[in-house]
Predicted model as a PDB file, atoms N, CA, C, CB and O in Angstrom, pLDDT in the B-factor column:
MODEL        1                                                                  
ATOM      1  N   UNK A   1     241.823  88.747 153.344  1.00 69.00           N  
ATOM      2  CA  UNK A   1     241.757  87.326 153.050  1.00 69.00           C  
ATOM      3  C   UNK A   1     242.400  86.519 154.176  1.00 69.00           C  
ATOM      4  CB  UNK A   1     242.442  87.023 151.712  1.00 69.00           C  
ATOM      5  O   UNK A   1     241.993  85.413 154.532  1.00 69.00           O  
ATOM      6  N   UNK A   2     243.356  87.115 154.662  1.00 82.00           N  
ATOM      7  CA  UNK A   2     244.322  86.028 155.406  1.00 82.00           C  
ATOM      8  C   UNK A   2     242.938  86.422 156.871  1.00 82.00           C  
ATOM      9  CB  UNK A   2     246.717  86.622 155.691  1.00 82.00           C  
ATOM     10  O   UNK A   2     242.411  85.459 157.428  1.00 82.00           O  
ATOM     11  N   UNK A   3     242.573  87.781 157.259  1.00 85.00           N  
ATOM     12  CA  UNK A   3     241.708  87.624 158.549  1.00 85.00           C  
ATOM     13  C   UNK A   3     240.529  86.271 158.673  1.00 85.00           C  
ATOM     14  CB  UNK A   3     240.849  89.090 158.641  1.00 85.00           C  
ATOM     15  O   UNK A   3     240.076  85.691 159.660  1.00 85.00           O  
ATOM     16  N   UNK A   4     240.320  86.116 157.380  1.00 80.00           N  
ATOM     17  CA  UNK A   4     239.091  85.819 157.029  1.00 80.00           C  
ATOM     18  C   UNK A   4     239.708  83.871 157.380  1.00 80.00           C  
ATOM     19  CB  UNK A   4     238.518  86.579 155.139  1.00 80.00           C  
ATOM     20  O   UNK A   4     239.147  82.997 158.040  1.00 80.00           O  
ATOM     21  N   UNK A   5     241.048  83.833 156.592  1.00 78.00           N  
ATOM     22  CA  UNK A   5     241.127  82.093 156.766  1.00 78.00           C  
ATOM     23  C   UNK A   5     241.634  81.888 158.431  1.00 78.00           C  
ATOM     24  CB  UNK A   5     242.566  81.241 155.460  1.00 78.00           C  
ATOM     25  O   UNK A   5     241.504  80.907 159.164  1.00 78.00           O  
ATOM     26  N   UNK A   6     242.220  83.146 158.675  1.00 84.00           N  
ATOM     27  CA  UNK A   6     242.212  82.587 160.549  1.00 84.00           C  
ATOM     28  C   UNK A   6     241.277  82.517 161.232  1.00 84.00           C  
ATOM     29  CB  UNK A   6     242.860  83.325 161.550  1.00 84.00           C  
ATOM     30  O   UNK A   6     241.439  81.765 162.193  1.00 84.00           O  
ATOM     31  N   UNK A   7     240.215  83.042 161.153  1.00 86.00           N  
ATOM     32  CA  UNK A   7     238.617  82.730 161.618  1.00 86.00           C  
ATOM     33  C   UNK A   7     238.164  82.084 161.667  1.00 86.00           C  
ATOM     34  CB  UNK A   7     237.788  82.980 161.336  1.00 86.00           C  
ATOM     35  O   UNK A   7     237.769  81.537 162.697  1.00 86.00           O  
ATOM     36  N   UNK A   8     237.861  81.624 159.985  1.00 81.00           N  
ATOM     37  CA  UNK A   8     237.231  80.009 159.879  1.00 81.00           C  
ATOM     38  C   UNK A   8     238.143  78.993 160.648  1.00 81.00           C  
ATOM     39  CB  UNK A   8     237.166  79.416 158.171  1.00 81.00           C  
ATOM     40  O   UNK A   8     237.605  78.274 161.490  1.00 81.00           O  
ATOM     41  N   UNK A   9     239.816  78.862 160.356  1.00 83.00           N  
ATOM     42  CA  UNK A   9     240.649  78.277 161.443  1.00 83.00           C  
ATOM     43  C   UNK A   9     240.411  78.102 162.675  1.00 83.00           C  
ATOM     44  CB  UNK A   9     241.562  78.788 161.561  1.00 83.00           C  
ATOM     45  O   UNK A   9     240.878  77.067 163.151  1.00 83.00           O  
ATOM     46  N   UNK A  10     239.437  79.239 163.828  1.00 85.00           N  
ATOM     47  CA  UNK A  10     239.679  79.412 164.682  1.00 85.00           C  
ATOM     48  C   UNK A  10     238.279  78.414 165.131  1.00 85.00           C  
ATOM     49  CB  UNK A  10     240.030  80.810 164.924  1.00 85.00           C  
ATOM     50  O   UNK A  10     238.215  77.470 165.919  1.00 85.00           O  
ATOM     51  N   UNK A  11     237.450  78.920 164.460  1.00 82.00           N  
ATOM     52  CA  UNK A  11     236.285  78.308 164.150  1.00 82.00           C  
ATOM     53  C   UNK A  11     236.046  76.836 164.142  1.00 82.00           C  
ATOM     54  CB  UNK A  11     236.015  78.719 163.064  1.00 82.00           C  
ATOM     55  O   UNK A  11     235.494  76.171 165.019  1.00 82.00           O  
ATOM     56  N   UNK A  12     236.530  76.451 163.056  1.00 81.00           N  
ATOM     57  CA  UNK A  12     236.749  74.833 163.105  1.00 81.00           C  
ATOM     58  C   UNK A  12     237.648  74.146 164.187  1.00 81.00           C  
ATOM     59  CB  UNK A  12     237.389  74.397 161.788  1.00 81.00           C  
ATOM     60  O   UNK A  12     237.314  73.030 164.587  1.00 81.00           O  
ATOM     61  N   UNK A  13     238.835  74.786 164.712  1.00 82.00           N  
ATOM     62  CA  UNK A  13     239.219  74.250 165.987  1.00 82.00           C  
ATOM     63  C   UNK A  13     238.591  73.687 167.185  1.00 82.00           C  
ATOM     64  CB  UNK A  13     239.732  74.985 166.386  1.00 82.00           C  
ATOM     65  O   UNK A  13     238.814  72.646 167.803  1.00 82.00           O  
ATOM     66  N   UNK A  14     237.597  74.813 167.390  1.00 84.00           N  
ATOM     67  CA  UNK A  14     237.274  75.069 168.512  1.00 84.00           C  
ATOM     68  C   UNK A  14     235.824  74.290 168.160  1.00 84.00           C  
ATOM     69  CB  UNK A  14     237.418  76.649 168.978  1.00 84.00           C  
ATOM     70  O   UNK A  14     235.247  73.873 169.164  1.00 84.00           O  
ATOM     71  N   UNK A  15     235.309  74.093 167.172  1.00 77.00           N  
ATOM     72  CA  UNK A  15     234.059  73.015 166.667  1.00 77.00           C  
ATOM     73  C   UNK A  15     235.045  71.761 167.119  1.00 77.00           C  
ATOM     74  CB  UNK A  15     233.471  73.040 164.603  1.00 77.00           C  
ATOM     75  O   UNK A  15     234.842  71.294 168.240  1.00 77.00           O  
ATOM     76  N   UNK A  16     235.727  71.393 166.594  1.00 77.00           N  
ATOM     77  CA  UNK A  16     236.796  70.118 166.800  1.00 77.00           C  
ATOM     78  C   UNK A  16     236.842  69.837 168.411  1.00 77.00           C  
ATOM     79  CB  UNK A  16     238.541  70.543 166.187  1.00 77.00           C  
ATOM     80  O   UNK A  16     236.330  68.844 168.928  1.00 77.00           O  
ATOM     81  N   UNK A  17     237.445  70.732 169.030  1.00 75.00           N  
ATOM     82  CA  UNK A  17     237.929  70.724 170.423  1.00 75.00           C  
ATOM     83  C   UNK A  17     236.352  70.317 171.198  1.00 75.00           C  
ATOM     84  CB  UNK A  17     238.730  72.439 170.916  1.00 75.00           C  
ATOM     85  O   UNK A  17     236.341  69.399 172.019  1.00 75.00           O  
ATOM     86  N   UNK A  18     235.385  70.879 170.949  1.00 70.00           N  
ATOM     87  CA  UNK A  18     234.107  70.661 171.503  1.00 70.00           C  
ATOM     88  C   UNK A  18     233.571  69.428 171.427  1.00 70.00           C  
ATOM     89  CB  UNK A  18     233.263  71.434 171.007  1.00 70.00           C  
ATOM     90  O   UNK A  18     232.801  69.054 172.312  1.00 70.00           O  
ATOM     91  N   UNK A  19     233.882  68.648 170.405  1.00 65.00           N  
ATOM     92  CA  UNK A  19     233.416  67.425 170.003  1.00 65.00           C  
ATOM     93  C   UNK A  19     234.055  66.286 170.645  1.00 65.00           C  
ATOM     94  CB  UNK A  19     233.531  67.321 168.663  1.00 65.00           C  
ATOM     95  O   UNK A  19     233.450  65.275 171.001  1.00 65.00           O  
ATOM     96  N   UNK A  20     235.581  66.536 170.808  1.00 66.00           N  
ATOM     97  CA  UNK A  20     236.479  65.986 171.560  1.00 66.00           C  
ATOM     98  C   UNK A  20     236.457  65.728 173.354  1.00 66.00           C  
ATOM     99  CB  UNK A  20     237.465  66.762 171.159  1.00 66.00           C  
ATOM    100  O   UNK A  20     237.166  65.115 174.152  1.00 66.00           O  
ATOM    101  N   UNK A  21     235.397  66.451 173.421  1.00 65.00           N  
ATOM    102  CA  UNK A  21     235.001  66.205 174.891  1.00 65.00           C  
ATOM    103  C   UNK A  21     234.126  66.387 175.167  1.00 65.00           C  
ATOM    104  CB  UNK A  21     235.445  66.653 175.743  1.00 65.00           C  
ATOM    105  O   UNK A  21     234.041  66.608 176.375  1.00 65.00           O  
ATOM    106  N   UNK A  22     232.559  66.464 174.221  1.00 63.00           N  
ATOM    107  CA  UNK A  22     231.771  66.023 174.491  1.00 63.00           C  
ATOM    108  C   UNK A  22     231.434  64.237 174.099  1.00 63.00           C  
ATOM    109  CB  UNK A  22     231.124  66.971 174.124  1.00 63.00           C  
ATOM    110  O   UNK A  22     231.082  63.713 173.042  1.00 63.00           O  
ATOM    111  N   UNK A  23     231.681  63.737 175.267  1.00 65.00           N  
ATOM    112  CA  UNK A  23     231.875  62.132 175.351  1.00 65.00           C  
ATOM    113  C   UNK A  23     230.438  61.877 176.450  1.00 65.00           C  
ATOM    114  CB  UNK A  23     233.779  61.554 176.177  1.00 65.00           C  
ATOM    115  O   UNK A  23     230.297  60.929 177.223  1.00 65.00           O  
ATOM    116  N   UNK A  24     229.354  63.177 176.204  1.00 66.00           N  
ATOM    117  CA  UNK A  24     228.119  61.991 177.731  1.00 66.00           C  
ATOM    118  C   UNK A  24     227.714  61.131 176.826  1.00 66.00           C  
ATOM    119  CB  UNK A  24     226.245  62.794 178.748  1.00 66.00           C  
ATOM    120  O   UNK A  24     227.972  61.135 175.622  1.00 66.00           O  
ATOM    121  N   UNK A  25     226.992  60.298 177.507  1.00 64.00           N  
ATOM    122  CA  UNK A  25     226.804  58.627 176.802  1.00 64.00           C  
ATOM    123  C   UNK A  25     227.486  57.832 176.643  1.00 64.00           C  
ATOM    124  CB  UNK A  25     226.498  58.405 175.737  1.00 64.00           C  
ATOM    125  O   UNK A  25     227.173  56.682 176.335  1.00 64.00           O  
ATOM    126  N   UNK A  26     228.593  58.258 176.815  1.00 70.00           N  
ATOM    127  CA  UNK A  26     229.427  57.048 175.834  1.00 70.00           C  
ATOM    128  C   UNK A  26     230.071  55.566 176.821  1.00 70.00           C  
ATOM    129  CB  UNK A  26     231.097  58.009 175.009  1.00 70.00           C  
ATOM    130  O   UNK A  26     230.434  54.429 176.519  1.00 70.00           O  
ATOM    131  N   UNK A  27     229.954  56.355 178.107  1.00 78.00           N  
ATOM    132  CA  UNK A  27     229.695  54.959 179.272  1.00 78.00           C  
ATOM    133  C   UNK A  27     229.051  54.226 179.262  1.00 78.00           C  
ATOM    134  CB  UNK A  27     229.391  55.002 180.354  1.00 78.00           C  
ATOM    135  O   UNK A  27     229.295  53.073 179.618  1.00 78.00           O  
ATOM    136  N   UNK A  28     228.031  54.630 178.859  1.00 80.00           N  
ATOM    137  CA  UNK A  28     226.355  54.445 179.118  1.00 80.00           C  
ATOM    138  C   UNK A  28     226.336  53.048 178.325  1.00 80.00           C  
ATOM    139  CB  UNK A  28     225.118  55.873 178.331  1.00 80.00           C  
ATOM    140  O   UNK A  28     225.822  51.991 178.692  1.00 80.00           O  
ATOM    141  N   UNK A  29     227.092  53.351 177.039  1.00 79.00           N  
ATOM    142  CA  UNK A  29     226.568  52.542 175.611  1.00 79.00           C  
ATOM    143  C   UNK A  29     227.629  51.662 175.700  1.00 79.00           C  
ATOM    144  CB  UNK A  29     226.472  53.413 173.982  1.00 79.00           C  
ATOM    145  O   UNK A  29     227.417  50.607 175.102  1.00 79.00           O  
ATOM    146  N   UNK A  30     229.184  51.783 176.498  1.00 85.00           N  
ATOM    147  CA  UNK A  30     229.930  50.653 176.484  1.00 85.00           C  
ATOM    148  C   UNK A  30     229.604  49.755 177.384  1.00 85.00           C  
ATOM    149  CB  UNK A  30     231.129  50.886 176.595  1.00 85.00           C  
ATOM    150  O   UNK A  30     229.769  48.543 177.246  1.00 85.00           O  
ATOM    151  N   UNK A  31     228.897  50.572 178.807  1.00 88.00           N  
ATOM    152  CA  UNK A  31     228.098  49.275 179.829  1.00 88.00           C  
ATOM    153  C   UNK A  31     226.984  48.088 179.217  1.00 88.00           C  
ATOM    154  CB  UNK A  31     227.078  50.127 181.030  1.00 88.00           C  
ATOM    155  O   UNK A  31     226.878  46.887 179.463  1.00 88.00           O  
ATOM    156  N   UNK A  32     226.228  48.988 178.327  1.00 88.00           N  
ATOM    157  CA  UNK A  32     225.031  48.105 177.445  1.00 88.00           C  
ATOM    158  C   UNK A  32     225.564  47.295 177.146  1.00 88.00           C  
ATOM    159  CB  UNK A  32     224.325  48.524 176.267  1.00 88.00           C  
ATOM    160  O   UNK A  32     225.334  46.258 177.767  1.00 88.00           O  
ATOM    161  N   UNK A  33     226.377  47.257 176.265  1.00 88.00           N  
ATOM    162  CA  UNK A  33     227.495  46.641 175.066  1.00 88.00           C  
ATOM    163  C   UNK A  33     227.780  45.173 175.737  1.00 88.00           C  
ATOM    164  CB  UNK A  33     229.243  47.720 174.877  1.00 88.00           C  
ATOM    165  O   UNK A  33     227.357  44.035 175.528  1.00 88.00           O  
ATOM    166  N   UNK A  34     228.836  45.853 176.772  1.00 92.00           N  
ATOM    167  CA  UNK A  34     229.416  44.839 177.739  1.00 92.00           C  
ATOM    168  C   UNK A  34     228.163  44.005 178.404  1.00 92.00           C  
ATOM    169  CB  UNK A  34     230.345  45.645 178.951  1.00 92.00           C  
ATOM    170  O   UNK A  34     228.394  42.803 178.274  1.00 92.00           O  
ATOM    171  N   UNK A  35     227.011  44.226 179.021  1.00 92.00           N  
ATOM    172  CA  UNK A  35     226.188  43.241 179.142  1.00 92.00           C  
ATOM    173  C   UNK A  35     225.130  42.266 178.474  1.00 92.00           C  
ATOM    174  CB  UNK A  35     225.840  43.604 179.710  1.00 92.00           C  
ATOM    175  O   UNK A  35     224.548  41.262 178.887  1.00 92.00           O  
ATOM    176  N   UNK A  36     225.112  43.027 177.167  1.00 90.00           N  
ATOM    177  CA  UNK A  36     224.356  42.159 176.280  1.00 90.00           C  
ATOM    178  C   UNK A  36     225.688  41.682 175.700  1.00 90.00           C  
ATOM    179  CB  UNK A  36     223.159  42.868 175.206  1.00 90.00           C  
ATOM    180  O   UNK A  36     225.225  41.365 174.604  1.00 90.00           O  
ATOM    181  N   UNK A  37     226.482  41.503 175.635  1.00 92.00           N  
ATOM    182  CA  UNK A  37     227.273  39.901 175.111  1.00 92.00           C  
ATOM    183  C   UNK A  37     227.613  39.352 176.460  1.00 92.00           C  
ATOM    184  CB  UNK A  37     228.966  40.013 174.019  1.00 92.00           C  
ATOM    185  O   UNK A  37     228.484  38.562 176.096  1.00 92.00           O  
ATOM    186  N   UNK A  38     227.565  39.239 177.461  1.00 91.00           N  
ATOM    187  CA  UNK A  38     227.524  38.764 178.589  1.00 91.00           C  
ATOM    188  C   UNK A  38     226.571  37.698 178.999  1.00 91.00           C  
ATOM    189  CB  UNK A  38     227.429  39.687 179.245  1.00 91.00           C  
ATOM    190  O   UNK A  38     226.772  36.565 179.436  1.00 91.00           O  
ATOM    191  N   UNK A  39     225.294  38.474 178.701  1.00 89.00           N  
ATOM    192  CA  UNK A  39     223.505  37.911 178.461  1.00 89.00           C  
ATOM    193  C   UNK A  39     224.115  36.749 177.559  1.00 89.00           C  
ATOM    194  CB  UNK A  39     222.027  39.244 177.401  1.00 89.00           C  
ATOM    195  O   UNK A  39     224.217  35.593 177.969  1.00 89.00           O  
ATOM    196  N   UNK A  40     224.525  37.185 176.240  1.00 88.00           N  
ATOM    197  CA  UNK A  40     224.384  36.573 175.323  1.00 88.00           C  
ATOM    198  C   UNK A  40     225.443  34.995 175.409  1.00 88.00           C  
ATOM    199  CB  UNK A  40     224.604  37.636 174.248  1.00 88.00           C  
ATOM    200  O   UNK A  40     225.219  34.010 174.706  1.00 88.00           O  
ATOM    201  N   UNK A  41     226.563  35.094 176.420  1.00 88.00           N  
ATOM    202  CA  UNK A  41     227.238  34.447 176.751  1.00 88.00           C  
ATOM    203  C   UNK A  41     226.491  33.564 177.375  1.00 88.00           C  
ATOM    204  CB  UNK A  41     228.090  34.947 177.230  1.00 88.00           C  
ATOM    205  O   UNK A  41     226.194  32.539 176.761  1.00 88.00           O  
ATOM    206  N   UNK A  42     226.170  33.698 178.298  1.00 84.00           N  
ATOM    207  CA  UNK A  42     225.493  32.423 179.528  1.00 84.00           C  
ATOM    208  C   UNK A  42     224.448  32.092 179.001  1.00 84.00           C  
ATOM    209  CB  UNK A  42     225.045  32.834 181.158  1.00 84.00           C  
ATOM    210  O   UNK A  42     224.049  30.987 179.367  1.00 84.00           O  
ATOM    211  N   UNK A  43     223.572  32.830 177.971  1.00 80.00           N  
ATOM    212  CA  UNK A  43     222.537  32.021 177.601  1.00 80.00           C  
ATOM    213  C   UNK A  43     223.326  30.965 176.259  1.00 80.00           C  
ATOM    214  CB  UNK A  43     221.118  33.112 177.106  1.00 80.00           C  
ATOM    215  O   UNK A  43     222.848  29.861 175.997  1.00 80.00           O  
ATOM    216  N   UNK A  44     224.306  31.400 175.671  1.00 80.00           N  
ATOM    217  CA  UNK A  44     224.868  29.849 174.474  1.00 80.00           C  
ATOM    218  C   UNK A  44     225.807  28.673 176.090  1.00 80.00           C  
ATOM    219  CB  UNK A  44     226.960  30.787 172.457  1.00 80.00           C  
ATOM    220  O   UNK A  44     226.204  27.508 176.077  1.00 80.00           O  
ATOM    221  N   UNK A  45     225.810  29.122 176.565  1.00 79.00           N  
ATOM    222  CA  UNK A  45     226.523  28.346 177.613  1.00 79.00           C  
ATOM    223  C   UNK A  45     225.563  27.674 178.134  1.00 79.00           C  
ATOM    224  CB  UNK A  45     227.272  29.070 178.640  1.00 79.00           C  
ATOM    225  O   UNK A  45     225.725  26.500 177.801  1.00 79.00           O  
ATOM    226  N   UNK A  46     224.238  27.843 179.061  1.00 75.00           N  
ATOM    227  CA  UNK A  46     223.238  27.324 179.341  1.00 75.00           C  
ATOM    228  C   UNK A  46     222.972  26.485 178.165  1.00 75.00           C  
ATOM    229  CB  UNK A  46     222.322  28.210 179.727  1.00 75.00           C  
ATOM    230  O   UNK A  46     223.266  25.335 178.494  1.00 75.00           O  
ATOM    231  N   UNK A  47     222.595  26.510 177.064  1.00 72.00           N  
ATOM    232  CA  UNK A  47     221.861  26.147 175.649  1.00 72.00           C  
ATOM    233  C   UNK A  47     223.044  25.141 175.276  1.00 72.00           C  
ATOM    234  CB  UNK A  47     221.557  27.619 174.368  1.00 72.00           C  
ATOM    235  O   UNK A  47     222.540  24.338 174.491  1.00 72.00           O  
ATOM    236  N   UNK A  48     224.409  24.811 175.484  1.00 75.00           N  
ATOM    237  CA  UNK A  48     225.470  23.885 175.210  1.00 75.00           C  
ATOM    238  C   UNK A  48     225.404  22.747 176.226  1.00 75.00           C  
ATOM    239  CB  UNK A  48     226.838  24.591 175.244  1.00 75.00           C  
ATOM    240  O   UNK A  48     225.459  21.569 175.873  1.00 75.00           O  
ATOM    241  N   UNK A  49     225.262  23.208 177.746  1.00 73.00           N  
ATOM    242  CA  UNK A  49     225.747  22.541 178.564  1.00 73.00           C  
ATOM    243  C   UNK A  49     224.745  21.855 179.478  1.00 73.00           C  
ATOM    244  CB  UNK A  49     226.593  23.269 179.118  1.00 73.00           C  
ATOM    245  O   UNK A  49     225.098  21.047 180.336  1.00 73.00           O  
ATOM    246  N   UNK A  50     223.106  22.313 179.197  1.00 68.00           N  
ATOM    247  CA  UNK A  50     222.222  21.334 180.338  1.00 68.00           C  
ATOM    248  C   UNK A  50     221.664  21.622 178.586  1.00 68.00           C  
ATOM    249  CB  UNK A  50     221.214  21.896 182.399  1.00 68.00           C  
ATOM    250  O   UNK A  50     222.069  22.322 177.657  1.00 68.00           O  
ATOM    251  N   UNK A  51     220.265  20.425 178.843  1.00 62.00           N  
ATOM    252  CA  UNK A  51     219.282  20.626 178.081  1.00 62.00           C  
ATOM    253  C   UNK A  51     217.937  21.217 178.398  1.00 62.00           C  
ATOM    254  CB  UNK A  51     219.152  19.642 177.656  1.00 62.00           C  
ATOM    255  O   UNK A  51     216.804  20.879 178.743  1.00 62.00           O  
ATOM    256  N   UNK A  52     218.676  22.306 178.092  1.00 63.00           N  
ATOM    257  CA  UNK A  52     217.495  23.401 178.539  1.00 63.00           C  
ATOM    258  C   UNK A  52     216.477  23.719 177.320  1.00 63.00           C  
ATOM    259  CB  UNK A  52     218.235  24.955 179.019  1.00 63.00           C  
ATOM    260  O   UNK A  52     216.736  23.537 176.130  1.00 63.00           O  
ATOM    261  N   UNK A  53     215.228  24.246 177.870  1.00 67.00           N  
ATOM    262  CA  UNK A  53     214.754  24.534 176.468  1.00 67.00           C  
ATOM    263  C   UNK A  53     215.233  25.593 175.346  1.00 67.00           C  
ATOM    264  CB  UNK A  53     213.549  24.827 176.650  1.00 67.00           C  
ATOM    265  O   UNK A  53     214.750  25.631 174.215  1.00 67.00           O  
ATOM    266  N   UNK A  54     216.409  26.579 175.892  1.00 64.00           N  
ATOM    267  CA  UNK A  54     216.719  27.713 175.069  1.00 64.00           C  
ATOM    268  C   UNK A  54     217.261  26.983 173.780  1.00 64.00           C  
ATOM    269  CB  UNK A  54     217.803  28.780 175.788  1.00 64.00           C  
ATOM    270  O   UNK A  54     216.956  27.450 172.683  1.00 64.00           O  
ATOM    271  N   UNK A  55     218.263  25.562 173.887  1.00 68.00           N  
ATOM    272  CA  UNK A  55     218.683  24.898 173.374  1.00 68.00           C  
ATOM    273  C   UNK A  55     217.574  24.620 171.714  1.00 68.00           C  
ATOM    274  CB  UNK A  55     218.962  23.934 174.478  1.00 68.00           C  
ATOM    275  O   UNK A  55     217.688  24.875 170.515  1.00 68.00           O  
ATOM    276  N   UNK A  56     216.844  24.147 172.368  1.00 76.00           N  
ATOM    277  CA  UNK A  56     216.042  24.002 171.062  1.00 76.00           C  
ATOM    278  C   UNK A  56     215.239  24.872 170.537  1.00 76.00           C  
ATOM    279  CB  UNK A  56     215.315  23.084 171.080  1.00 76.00           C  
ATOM    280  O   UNK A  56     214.804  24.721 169.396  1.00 76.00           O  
ATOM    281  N   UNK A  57     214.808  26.306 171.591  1.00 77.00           N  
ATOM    282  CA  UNK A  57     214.770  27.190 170.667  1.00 77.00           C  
ATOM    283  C   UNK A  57     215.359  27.792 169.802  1.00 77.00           C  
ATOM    284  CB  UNK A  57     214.552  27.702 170.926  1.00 77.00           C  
ATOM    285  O   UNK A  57     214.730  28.280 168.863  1.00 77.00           O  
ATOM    286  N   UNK A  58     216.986  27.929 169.924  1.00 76.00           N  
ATOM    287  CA  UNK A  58     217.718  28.435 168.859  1.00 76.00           C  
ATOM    288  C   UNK A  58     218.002  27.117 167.975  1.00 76.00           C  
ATOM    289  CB  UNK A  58     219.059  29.234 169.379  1.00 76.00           C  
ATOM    290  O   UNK A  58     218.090  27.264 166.756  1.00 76.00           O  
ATOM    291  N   UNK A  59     218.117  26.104 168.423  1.00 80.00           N  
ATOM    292  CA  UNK A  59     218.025  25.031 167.003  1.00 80.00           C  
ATOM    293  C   UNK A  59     217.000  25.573 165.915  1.00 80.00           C  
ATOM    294  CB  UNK A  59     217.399  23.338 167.454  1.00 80.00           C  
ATOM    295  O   UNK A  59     217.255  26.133 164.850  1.00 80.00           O  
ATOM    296  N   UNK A  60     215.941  25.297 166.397  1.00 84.00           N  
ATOM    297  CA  UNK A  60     214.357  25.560 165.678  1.00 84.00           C  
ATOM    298  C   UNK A  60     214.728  27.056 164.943  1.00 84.00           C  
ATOM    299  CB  UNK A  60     212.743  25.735 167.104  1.00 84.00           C  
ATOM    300  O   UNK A  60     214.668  27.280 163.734  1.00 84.00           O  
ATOM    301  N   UNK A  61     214.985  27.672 165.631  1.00 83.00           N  
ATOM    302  CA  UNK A  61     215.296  29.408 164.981  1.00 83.00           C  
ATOM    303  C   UNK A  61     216.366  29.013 163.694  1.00 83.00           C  
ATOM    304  CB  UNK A  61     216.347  30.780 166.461  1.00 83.00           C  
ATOM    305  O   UNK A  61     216.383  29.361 162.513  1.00 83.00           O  
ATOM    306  N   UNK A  62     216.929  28.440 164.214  1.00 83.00           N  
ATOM    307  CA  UNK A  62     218.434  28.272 163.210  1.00 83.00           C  
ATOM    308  C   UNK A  62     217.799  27.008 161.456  1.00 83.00           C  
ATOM    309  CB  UNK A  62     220.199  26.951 164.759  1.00 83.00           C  
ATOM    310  O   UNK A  62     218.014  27.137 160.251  1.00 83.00           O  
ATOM    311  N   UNK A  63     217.141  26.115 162.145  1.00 86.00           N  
ATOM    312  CA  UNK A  63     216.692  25.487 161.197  1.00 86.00           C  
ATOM    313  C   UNK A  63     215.713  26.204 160.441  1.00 86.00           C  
ATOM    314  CB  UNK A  63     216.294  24.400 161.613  1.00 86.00           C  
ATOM    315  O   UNK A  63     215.531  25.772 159.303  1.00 86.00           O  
ATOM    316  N   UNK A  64     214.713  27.671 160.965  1.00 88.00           N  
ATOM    317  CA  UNK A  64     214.074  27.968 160.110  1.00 88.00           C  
ATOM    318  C   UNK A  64     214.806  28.919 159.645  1.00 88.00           C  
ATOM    319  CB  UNK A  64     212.921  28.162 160.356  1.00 88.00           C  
ATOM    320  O   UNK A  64     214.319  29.675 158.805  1.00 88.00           O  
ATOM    321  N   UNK A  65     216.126  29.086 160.085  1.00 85.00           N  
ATOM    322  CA  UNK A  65     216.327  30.463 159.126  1.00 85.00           C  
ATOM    323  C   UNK A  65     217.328  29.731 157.949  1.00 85.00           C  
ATOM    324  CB  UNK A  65     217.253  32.062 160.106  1.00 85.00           C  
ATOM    325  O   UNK A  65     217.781  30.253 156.930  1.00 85.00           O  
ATOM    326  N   UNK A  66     217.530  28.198 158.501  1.00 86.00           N  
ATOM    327  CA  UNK A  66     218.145  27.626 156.958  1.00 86.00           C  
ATOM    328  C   UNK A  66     217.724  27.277 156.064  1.00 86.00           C  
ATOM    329  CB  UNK A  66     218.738  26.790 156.829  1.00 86.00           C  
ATOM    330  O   UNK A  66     218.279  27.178 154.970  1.00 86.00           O  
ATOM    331  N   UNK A  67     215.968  26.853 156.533  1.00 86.00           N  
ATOM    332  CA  UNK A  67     214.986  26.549 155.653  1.00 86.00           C  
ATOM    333  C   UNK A  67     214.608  27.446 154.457  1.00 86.00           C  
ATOM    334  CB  UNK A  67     213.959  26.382 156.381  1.00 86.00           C  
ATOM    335  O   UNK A  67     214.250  27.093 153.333  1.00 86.00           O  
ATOM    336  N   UNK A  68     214.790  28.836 155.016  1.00 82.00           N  
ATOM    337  CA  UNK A  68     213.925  29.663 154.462  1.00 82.00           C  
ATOM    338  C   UNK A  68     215.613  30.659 153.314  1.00 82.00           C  
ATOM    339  CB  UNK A  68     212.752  30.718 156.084  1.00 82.00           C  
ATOM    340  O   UNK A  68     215.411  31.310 152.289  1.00 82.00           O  
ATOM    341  N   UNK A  69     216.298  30.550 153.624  1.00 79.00           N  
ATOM    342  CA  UNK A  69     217.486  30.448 152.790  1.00 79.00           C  
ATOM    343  C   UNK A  69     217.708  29.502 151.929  1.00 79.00           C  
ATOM    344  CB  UNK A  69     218.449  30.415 153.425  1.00 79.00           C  
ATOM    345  O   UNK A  69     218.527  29.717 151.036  1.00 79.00           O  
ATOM    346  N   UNK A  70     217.122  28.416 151.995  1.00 75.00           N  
ATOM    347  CA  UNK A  70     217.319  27.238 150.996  1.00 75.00           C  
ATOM    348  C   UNK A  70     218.305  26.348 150.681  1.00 75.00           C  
ATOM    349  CB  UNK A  70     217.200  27.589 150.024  1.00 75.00           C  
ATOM    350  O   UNK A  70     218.600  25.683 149.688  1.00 75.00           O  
ATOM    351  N   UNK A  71     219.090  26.632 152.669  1.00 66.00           N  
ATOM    352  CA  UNK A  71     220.208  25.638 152.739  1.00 66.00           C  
ATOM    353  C   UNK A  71     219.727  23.961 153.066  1.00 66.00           C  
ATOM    354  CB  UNK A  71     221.224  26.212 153.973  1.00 66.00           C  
ATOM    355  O   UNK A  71     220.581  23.077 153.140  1.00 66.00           O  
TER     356      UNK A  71                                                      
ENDMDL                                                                          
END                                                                             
């Protein structure tokens, strides 16, 4: 019994330890991350500060999605 629970022990460690450093991608998905709120930055900044047309596309977006909520 006791061989048997140091095994599975040894087992699940070393499942653990593997997981713990398999990290590929995970740059990958914080670079994405970091540039789509970036994107997402300069385009509400553009859309605040000239009158651009993005401006009234997200008005229009925003009014139909209050419309259709029934605010």
């Amino acid at each position: 019994m006791t061989q048997l629970y140091v095994t599975l022990r040894i087992l699940l460690l070393e499942a653990t330890a593997r997981a713990r450093r398999d990290e590929r991608g995970q740059s990958t998905l914080e670079y994405l991350g970091m540039v789509g709120v970036a994107v997402l930055l300069v385009l509400a900044v553009m859309a605040v500060v000239g009158d651009l047309p993005f401006g009234k596309f997200f008005n229009d977006a925003i009014t139909k999605i209050k419309a259709g909520a029934g605010m």
